[in-house]
C-alpha positions in Angstrom: 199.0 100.6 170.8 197.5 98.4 168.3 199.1 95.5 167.1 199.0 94.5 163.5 200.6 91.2 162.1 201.3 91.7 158.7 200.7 88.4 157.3 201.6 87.8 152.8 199.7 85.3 151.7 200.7 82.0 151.8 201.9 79.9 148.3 200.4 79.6 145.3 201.9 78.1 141.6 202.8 81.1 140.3 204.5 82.7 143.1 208.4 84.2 141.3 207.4 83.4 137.5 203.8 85.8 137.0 203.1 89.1 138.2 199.4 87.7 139.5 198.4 91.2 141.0 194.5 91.0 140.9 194.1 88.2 138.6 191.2 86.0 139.5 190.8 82.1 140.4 194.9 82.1 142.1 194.1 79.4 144.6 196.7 78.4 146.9 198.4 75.1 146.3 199.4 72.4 148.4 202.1 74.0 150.1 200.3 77.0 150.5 197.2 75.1 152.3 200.2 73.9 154.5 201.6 76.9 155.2 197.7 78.2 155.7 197.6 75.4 158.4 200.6 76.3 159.8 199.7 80.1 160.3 196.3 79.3 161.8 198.5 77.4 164.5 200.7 80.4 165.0 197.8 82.4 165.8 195.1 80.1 167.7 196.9 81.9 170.9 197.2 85.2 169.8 194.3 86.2 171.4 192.8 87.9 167.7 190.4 90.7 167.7 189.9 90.8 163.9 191.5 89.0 161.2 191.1 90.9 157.6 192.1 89.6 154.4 192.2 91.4 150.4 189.7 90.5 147.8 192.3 87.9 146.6 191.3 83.9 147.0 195.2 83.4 148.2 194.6 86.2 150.7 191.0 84.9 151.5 192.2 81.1 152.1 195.1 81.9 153.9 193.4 84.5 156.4 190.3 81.9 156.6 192.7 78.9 158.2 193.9 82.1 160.6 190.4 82.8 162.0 189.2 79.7 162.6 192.3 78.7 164.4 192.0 81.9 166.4 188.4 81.8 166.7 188.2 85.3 165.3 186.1 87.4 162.7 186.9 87.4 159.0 186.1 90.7 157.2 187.2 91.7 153.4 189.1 95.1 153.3 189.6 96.6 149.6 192.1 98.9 150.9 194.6 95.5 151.2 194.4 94.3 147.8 196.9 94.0 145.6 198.9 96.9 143.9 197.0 97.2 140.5 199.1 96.7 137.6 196.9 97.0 135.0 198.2 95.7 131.7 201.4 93.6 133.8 198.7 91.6 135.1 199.4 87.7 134.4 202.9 88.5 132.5 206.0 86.2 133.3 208.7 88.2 135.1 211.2 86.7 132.3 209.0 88.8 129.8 208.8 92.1 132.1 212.3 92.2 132.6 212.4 93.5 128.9 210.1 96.1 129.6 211.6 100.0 130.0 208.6 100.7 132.0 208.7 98.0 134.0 212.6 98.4 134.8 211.8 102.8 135.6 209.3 100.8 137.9 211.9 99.1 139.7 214.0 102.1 139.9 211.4 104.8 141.1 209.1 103.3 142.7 208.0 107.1 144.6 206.7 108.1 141.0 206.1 105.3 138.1 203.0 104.2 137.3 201.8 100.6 136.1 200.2 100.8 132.7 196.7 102.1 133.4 197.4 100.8 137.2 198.7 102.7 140.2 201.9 103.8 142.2 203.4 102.6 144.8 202.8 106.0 146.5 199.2 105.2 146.0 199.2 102.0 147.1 201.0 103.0 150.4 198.7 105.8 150.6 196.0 103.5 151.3 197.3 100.7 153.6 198.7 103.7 155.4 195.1 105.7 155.8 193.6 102.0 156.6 196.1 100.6 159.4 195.2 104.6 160.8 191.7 103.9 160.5 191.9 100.1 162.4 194.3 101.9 165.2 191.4 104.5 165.6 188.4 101.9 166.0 190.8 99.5 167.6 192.7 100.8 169.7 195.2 98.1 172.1 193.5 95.8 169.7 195.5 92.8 167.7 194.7 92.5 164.5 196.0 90.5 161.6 196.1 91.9 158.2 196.8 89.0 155.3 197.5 90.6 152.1 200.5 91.1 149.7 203.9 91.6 150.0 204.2 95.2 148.4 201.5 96.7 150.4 203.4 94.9 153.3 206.4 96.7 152.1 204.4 100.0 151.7 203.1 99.8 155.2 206.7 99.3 156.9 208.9 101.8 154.2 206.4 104.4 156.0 206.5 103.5 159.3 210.4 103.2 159.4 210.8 106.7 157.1 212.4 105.3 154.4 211.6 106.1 150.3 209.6 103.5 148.7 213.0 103.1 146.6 214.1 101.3 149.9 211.5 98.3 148.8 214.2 96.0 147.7 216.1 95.8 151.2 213.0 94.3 152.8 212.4 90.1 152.0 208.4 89.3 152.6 208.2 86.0 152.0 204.7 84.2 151.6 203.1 83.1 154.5 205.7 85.2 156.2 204.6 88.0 159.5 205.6 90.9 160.0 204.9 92.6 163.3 203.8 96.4 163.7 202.8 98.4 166.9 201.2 101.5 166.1 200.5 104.3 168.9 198.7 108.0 168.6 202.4 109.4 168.2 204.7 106.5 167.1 205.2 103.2 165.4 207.2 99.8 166.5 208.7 97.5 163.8 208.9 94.5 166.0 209.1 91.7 163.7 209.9 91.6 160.0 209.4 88.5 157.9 209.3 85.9 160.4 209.0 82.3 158.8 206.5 80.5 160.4 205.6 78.1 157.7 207.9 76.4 155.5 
């Protein structure tokens, strides 16, 4: 099986007041470089294969402190950026919250859509197809994946056969692992949301 340690981001300013989703220049801030540090010591015995990070500079930062603890190779994987959420992007969740769409968002996640932006079922579609492809090319290998806490959510919704409606009943807090084992047949859940960084 390959093991894949599903790793949010650590913090950033904004995190809980603006939907960032693929906004540019987020840099993490002082806790987050903390909680960066702390993750790189959590895996510098994990005996890494790969480390991959999204686009994102919070994803970037936080999985570059992880491979260079580890001592193992960064690569950029589009398929674990952000959910796009086209015209949410950089709104205050106070201001959303007002939004019909954005509430049938919250509510049916299987089929809304983001103003000009995606699904969920779109988004899980392709950290689903892309964890797949890793186990394929990697197989037994141990791999961790830093990117964001939907796609985190999309990834184990699937894996435990739940609707994407479930999303709420799983907590992924930043700089947070989440531990999944997948086989040819069969998945593991073995760790959800451990806090390894405070």
């Amino acid at each position: 099986m390959t093991t894949f340690f599903l790793v949010r981001h650590a913090m950033h300013a904004l995190v809980d007041r603006v939907l960032i989703g693929r906004m540019s220049g987020v840099h993490l801030n002082l806790q987050g470089r903390l909680q960066a540090k702390r993750l790189g010591m959590r895996f510098a015995q994990e005996r890494l294969t790969l480390v991959q990070s999204s686009p994102r500079e919070r994803a970037q930062e936080t999985a570059q402190a992880i491979a260079l603890a580890a001592g193992a190779p960064l690569e950029i994987a589009s398929a674990l950026d952000e959910i796009e959420f086209g015209e949410w992007t950089g709104r205050p969740f106070d201001r959303l919250k007002e939004d019909p769409d954005w509430r049938a968002w919250n509510s049916e996640r299987t089929r809304a859509r983001a103003p000009n932006g995606e699904t969920m079922s779109e988004a899980q579609t392709r950290i689903v197809a892309h964890l797949e492809r890793m186990h394929m090319r990697y197989p037994g290998a141990r791999i961790a994946i830093v990117t964001h806490a939907e796609i985190i959510r999309a990834a184990v919704l699937h894996h435990l056969g739940l609707a994407l409606e479930a999303f709420d009943r799983i907590e992924i807090s930043p700089a947070s692992v989440t531990i999944l084992r997948i086989g040819q047949e069969d998945a593991e859940l073995t760790a959800l949301n451990q806090a390894v960084a405070a």
